[in-house]
Backbone as a chain_set.jsonl record, in Angstrom:
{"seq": "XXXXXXXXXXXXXXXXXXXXXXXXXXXXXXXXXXXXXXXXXXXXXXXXXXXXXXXXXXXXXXXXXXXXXXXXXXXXXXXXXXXXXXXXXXXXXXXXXXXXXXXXXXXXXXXXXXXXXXXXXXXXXXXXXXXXXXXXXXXXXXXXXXXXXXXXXXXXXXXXXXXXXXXXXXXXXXXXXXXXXXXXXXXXXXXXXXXXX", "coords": {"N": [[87.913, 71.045, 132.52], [87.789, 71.228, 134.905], [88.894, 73.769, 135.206], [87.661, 75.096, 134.13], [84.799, 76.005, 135.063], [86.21, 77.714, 137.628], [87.249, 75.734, 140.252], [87.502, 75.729, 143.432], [88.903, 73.667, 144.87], [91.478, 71.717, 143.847], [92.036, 67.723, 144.144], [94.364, 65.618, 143.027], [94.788, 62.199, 143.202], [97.289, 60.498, 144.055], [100.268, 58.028, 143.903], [102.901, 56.294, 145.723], [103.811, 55.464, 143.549], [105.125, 56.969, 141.135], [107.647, 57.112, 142.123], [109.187, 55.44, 141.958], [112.331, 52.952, 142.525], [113.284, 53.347, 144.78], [115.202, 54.493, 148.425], [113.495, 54.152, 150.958], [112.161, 56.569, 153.613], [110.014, 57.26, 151.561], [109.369, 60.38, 150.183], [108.6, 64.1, 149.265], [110.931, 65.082, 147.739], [112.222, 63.488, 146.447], [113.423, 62.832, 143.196], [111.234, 61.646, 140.8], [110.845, 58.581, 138.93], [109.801, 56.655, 137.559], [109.058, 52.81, 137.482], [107.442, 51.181, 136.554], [104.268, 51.061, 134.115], [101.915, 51.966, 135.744], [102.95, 53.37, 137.412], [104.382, 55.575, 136.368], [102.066, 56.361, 134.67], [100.766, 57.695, 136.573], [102.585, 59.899, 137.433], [102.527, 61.093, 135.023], [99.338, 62.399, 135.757], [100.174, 63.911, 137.692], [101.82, 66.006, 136.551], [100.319, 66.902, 135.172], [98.619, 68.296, 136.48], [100.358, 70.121, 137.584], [101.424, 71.278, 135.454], [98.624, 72.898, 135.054], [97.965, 74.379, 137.351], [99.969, 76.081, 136.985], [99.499, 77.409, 134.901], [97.078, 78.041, 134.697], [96.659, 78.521, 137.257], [94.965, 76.693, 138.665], [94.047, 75.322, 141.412], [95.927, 72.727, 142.529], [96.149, 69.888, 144.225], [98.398, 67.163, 144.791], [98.415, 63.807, 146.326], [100.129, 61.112, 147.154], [99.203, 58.511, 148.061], [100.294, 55.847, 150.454], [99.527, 52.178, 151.059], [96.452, 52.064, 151.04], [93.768, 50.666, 153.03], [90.438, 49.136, 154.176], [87.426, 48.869, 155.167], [84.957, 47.727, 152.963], [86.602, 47.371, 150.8], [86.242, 45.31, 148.918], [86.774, 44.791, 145.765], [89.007, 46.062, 145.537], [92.441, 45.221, 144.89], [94.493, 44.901, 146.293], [96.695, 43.804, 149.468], [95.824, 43.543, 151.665], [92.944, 43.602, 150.983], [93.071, 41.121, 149.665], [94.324, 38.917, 151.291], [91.814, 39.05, 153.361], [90.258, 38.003, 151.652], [91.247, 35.478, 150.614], [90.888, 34.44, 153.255], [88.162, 34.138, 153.713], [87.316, 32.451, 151.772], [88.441, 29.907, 152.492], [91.279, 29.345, 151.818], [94.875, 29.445, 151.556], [96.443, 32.446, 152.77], [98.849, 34.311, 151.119], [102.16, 34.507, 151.14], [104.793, 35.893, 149.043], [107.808, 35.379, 148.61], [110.221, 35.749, 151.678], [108.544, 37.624, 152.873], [109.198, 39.83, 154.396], [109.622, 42.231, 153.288], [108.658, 45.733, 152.867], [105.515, 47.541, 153.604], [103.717, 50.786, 153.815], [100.839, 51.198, 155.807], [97.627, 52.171, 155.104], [95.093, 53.569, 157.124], [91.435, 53.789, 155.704], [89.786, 55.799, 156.875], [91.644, 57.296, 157.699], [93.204, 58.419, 155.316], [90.565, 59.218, 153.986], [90.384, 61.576, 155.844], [92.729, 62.901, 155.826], [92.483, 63.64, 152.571], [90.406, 65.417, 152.568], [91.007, 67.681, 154.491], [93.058, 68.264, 152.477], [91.649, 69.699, 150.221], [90.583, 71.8, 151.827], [92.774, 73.114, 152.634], [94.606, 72.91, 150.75], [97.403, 74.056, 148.26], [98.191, 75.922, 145.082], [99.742, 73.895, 143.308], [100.549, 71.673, 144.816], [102.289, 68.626, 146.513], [102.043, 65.864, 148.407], [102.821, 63.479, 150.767], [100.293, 60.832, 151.906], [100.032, 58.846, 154.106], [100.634, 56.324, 156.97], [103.505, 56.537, 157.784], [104.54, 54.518, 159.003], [106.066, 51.814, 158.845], [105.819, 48.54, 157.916], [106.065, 44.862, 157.923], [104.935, 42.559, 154.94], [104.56, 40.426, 156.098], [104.033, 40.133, 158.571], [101.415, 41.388, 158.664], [100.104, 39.545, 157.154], [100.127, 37.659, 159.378], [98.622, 39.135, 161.483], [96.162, 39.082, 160.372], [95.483, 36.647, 160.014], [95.758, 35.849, 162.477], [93.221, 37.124, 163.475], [91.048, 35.591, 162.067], [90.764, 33.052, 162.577], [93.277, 31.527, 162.812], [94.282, 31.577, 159.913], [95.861, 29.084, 157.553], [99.531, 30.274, 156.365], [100.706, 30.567, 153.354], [103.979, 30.44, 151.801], [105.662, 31.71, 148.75], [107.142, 31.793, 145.998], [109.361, 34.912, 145.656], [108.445, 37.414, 143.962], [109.687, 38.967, 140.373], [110.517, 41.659, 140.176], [109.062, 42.704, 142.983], [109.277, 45.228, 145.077], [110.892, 45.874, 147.766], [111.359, 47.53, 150.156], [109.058, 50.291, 151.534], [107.969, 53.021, 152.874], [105.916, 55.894, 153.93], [106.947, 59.542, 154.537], [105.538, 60.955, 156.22], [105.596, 63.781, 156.986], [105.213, 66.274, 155.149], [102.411, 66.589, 155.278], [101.692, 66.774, 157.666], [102.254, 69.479, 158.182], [101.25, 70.783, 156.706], [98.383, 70.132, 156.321], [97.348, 69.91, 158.705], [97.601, 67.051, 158.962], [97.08, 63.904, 160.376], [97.07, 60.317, 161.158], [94.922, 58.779, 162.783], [93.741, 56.078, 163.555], [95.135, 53.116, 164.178], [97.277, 50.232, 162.948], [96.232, 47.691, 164.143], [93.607, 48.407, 164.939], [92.998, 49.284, 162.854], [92.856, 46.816, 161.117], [91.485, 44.764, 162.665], [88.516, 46.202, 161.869], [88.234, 45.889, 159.61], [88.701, 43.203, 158.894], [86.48, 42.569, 160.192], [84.493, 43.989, 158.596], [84.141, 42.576, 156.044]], "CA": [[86.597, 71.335, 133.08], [88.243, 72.174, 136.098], [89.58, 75.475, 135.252], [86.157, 76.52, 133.205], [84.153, 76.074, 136.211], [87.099, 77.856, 138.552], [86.999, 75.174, 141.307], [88.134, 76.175, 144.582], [90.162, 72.931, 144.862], [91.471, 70.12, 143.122], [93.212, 66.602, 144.643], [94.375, 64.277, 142.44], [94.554, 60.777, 143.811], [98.467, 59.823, 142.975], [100.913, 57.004, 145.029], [104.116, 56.547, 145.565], [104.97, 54.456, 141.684], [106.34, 57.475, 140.421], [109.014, 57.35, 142.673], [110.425, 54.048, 141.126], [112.81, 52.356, 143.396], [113.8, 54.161, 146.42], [115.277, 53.927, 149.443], [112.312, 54.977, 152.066], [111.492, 56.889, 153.405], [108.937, 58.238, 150.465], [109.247, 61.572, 150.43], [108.378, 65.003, 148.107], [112.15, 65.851, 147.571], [112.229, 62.375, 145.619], [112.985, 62.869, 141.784], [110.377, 60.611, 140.141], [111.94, 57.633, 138.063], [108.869, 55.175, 137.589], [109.658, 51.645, 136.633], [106.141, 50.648, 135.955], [103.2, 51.913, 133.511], [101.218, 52.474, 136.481], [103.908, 54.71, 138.208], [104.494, 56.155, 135.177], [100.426, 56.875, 134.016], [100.079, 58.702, 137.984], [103.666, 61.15, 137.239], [101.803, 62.222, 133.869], [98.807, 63.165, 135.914], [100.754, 65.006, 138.382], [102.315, 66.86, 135.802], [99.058, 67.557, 133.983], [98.383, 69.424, 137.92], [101.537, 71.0, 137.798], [101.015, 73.002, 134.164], [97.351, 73.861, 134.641], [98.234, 75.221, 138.546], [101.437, 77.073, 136.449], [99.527, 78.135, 133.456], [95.749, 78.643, 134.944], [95.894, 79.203, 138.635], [93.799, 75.571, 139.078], [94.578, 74.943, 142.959], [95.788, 71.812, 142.571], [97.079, 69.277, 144.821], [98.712, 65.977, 144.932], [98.331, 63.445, 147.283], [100.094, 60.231, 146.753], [98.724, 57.378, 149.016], [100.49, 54.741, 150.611], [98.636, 51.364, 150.722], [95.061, 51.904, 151.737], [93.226, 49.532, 153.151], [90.074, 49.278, 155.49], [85.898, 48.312, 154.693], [84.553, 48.223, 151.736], [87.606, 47.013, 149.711], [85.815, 43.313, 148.331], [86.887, 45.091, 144.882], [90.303, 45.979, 145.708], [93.435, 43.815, 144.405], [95.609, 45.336, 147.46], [97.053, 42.574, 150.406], [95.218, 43.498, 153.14], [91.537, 42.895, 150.803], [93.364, 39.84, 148.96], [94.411, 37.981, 152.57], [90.848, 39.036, 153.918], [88.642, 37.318, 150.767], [91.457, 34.408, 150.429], [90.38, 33.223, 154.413], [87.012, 33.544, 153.833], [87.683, 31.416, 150.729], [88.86, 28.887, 152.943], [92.328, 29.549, 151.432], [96.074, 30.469, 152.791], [97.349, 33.564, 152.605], [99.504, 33.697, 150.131], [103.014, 35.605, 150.685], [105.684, 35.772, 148.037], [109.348, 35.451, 149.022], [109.838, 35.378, 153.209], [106.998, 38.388, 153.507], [110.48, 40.601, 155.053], [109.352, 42.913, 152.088], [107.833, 45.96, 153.76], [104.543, 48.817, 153.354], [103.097, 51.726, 154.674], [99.789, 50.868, 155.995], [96.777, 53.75, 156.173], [93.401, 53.115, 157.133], [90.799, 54.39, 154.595], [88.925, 56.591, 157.215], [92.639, 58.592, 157.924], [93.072, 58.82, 154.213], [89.941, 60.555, 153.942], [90.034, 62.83, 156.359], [93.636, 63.811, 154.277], [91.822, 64.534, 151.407], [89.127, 66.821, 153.057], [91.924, 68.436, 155.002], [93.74, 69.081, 151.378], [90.435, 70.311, 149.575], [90.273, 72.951, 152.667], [94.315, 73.949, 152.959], [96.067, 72.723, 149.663], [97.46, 75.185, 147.484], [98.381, 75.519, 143.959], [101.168, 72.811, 143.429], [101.335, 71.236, 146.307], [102.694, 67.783, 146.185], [102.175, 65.587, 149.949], [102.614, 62.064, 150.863], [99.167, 60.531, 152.67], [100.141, 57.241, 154.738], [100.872, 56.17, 158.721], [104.234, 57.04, 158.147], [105.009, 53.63, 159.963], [106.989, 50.822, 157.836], [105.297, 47.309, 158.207], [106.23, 43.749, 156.481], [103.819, 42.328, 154.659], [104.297, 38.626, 157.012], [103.522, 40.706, 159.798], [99.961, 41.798, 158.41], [99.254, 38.555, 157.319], [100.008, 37.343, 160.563], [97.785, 40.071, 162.22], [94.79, 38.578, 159.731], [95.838, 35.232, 160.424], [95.058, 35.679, 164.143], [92.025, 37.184, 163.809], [90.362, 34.719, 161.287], [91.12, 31.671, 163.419], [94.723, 30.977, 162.338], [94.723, 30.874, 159.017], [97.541, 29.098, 157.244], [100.339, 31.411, 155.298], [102.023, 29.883, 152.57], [105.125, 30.95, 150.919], [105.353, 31.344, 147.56], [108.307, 32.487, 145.598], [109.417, 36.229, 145.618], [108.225, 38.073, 142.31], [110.26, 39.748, 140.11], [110.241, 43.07, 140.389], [108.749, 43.211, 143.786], [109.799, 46.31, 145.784], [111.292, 45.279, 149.331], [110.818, 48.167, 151.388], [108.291, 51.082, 151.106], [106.591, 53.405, 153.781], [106.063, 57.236, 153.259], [107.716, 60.506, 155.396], [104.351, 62.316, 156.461], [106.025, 65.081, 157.588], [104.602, 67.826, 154.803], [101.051, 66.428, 154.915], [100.975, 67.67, 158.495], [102.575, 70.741, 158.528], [100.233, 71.611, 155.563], [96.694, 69.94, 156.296], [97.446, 68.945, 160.041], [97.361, 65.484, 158.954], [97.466, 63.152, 161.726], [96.657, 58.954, 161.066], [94.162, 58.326, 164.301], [93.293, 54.531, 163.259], [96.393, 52.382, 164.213], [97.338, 49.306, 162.257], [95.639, 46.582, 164.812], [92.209, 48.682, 165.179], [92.301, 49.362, 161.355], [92.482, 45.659, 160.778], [89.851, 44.578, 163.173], [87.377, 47.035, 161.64], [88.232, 45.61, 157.893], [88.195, 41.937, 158.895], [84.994, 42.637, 160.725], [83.53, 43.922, 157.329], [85.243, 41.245, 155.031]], "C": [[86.735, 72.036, 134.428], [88.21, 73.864, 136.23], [88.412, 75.654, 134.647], [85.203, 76.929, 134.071], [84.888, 76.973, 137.314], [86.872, 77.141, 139.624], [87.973, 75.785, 142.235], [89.124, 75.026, 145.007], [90.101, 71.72, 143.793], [92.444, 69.08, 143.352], [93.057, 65.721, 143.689], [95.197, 63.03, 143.203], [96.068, 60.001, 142.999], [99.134, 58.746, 143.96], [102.054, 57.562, 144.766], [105.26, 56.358, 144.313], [105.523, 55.076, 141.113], [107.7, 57.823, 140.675], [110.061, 56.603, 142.078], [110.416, 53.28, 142.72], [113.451, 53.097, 143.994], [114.261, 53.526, 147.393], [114.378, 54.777, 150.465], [113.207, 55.389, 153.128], [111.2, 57.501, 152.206], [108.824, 59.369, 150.336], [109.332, 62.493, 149.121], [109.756, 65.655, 146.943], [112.559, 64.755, 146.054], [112.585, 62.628, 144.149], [112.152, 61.942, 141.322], [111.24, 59.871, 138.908], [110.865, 56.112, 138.317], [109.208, 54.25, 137.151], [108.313, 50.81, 136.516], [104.855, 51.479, 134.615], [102.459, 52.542, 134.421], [102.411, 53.683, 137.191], [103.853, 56.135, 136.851], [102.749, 57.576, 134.684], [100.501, 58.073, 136.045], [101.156, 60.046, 137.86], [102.904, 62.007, 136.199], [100.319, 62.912, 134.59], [99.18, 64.293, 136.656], [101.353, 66.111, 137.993], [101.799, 67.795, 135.083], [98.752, 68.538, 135.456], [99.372, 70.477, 137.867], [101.432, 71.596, 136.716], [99.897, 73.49, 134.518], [97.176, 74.447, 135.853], [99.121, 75.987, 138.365], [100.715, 78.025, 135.789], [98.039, 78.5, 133.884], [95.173, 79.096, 136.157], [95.12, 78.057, 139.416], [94.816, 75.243, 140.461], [94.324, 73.53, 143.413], [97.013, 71.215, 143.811], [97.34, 67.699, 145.09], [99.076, 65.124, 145.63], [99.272, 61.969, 147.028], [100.07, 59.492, 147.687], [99.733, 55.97, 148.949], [99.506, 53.911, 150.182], [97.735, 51.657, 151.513], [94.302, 50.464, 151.747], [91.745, 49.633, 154.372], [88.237, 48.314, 155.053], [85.993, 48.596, 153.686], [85.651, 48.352, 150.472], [87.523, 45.593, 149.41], [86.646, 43.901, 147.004], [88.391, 45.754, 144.838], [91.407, 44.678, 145.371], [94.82, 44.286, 145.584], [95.969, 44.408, 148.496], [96.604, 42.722, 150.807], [93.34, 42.606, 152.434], [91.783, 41.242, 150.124], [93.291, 38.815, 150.162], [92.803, 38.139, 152.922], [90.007, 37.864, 153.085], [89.316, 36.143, 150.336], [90.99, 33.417, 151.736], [89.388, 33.075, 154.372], [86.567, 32.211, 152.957], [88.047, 29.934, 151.436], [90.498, 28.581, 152.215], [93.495, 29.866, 152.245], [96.094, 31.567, 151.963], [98.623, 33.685, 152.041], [100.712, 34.917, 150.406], [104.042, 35.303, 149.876], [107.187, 36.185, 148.866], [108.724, 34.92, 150.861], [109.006, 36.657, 153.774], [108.066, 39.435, 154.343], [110.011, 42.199, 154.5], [108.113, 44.437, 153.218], [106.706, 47.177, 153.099], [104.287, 49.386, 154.219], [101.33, 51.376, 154.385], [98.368, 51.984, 156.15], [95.596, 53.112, 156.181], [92.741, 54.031, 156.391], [90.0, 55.708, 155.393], [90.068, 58.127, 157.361], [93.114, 59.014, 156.509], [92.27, 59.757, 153.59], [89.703, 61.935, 154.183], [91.744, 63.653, 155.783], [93.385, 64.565, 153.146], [91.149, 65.691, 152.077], [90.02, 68.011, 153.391], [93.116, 69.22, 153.375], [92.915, 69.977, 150.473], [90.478, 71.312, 150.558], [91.803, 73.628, 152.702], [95.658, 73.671, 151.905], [96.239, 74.133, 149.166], [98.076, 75.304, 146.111], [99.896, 74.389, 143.318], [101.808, 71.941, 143.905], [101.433, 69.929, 146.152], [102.727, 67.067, 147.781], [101.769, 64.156, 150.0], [101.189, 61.554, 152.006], [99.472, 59.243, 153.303], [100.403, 57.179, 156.45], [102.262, 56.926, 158.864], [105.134, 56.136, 158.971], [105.333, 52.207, 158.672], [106.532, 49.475, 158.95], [105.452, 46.198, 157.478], [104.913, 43.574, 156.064], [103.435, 40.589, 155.937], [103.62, 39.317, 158.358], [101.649, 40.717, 159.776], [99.204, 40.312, 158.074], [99.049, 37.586, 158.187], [98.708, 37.642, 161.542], [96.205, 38.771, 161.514], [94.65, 37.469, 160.054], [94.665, 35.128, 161.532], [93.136, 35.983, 163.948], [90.84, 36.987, 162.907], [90.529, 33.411, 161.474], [92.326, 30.92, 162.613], [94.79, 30.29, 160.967], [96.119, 30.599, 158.272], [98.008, 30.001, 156.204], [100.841, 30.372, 154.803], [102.371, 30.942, 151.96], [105.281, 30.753, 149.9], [106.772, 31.8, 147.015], [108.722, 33.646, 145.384], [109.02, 36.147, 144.021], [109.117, 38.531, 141.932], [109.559, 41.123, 140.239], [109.305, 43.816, 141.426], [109.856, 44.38, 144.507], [110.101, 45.698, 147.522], [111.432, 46.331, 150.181], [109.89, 49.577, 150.848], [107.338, 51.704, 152.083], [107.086, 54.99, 153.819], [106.941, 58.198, 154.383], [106.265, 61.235, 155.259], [104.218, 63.605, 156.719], [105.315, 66.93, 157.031], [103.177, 68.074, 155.078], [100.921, 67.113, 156.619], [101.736, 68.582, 158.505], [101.833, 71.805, 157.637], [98.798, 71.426, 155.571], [96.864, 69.442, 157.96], [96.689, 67.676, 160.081], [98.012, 64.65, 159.758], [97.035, 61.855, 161.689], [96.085, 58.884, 162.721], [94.136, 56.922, 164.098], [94.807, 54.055, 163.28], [96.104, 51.038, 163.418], [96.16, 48.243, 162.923], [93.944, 47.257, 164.695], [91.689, 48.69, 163.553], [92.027, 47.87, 161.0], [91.516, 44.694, 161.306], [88.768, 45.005, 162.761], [87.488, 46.107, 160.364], [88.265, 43.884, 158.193], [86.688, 41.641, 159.88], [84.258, 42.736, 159.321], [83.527, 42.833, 156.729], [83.843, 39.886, 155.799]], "O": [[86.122, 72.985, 134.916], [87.74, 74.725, 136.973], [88.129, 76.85, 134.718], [84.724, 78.06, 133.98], [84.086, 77.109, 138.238], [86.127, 77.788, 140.361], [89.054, 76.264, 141.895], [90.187, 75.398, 145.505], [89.215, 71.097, 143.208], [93.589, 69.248, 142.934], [92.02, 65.116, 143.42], [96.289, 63.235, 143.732], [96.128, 59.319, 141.975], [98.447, 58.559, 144.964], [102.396, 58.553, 144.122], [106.427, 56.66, 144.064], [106.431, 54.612, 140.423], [108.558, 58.427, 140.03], [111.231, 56.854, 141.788], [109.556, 53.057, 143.572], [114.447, 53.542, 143.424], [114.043, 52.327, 147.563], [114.602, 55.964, 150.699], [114.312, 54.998, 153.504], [112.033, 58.272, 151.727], [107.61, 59.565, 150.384], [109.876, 62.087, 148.094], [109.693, 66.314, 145.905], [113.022, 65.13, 144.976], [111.464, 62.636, 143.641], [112.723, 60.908, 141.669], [112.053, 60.41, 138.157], [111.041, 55.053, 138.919], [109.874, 54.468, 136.139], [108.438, 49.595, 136.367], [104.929, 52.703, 134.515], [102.193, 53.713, 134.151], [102.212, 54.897, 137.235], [103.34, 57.247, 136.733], [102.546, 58.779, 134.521], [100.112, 59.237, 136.143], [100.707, 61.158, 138.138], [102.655, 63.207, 136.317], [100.01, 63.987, 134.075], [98.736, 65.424, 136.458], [101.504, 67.091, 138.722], [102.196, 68.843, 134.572], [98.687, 69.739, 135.194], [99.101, 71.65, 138.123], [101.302, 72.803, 136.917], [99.878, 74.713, 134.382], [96.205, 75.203, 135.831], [99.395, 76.746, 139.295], [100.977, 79.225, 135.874], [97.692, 79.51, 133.271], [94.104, 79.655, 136.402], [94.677, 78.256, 140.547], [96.022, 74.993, 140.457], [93.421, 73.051, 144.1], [98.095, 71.67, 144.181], [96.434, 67.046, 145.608], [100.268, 65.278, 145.898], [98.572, 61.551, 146.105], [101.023, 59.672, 148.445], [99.953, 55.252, 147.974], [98.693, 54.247, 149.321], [97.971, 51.588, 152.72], [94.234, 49.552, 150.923], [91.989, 50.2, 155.437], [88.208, 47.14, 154.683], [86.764, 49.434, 153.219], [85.611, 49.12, 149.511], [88.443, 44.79, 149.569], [87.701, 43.274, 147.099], [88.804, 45.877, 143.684], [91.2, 43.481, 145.57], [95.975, 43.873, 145.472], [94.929, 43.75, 148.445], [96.095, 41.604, 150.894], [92.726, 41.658, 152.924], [90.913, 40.372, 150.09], [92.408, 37.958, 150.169], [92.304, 37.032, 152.717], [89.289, 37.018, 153.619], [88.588, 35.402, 149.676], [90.763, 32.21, 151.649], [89.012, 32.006, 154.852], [85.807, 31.293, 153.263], [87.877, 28.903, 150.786], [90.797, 27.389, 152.142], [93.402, 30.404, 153.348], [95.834, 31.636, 150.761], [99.535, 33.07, 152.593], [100.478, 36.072, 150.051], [104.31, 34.108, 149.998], [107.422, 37.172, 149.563], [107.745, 34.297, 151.272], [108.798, 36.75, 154.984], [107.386, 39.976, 155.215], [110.063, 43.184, 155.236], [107.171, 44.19, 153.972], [107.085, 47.728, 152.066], [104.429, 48.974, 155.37], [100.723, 51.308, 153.316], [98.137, 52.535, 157.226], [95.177, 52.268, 155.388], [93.273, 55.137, 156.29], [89.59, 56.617, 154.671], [89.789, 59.321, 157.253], [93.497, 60.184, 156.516], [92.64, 60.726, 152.926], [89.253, 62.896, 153.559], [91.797, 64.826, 155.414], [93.811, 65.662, 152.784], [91.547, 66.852, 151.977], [89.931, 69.098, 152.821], [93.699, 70.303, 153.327], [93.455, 70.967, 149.98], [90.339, 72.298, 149.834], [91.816, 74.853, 152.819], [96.862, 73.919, 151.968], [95.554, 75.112, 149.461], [98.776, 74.294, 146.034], [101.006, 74.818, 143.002], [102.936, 71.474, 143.747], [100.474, 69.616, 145.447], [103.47, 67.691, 148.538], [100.757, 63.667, 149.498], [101.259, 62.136, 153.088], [98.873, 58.365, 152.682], [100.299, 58.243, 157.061], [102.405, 57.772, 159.747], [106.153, 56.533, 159.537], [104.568, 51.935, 157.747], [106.732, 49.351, 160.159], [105.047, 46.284, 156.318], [103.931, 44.147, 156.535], [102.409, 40.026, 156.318], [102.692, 38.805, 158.984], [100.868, 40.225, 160.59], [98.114, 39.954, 158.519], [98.151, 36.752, 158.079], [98.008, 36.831, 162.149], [95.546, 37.944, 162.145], [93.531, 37.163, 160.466], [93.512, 34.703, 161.601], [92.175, 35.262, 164.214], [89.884, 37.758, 162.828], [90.437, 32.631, 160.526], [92.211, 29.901, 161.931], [95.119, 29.133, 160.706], [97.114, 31.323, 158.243], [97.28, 30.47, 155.328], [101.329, 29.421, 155.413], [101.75, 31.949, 151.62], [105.131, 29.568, 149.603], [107.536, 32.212, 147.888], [108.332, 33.737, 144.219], [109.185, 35.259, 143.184], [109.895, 38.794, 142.848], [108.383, 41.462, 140.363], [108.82, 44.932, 141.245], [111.081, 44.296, 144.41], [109.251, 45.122, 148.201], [111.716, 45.899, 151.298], [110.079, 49.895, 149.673], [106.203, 51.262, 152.264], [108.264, 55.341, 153.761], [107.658, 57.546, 155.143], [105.958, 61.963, 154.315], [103.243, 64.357, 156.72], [105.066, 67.98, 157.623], [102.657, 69.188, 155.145], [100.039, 67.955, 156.788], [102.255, 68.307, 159.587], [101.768, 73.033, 157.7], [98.019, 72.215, 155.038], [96.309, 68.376, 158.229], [95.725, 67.283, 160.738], [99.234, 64.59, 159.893], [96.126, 61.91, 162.517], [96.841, 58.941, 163.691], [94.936, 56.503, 164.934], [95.623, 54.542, 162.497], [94.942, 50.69, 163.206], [95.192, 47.987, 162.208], [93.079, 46.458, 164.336], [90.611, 48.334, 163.078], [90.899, 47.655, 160.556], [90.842, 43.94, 160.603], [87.789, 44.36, 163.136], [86.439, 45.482, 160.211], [87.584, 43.317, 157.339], [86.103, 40.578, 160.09], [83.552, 41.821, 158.897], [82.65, 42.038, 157.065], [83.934, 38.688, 155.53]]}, "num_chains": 1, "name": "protein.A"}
């Protein structure tokens, strides 16, 4: 539908899962080697970008998002909205293994303004990681939430299989191609999103 209409751009909305298991930084150079369905299902759309920007010209571009997080994620299954709607719950915070395990954190408002910035300066193929660019545990964050939901308790739970233990992106193309720049730091993004919450 894209290409019948000729749109002037097109971002598809991918992460990092088709990378697999890496050692971070996240970056475009990456061969893809998913070890999930979900990694997996986001490489086949990227691929479906990459023939019809080969074979039709569609000026596509692929963004793949660290973990977003910020308002307006009650409907999210991501840590930052899970810790937020387990304290209101009157619940702990639940981390798996010793929480060492680490992510890239973006706030949803510097995410956006990524996209906009790729809809105005992508170009046919283009492939660019969207995140802070800053490597954070997860004990840390639920620390952060902790504090500023009147100390709630963390429990420890047992590591998962097949959790990933470190993970935070290389931003480096996203600004040299959309002068993408994360303004919202970790502490202000999480004040704003446990304010909503």
């Amino acid at each position: 539908a894209a290409r019948d209409v000729g749109v002037e751009g097109f971002v598809f909305a991918s992460s990092n899962a088709p990378l697999g298991e890496i050692t971070p930084p996240a970056h475009e150079g990456i061969v893809p080697r998913p070890t999930s369905p979900y990694g997996a299902s986001k490489l086949a759309g990227e691929a479906y970008c990459s023939a019809f920007a080969g074979s039709y010209g569609v000026p596509t571009t692929v963004l793949r998002f660290a973990n977003v997080y910020g308002p307006y994620s009650y409907h999210k299954g991501s840590v930052v909205a899970a810790f937020c709607k387990a304290a209101i719950a009157g619940e702990p915070l639940v981390v798996y293994g010793d929480g060492q395990q680490t992510r890239d954190f973006v706030f949803v408002e510097d995410l956006a303004r990524g996209i906009t910035a790729a809809l105005g300066k992508g170009s046919a193929g283009v492939v660019a990681h969207l995140g802070s660019g800053i490597e954070t545990t997860v004990l840390e964050v639920a620390s952060l939430i902790s504090d500023r939901l009147g100390h709630v308790p963390i429990e420890h739970r047992p590591a998962r299989a097949g959790d990933i233990e470190r993970n935070f992106s290389d931003i480096t193309r996203a600004r040299e191609l959309f002068d993408f720049s994360p303004r919202v730091s970790l502490a202000e993004g999480l004040d704003r999103t446990v304010s909503w919450f």
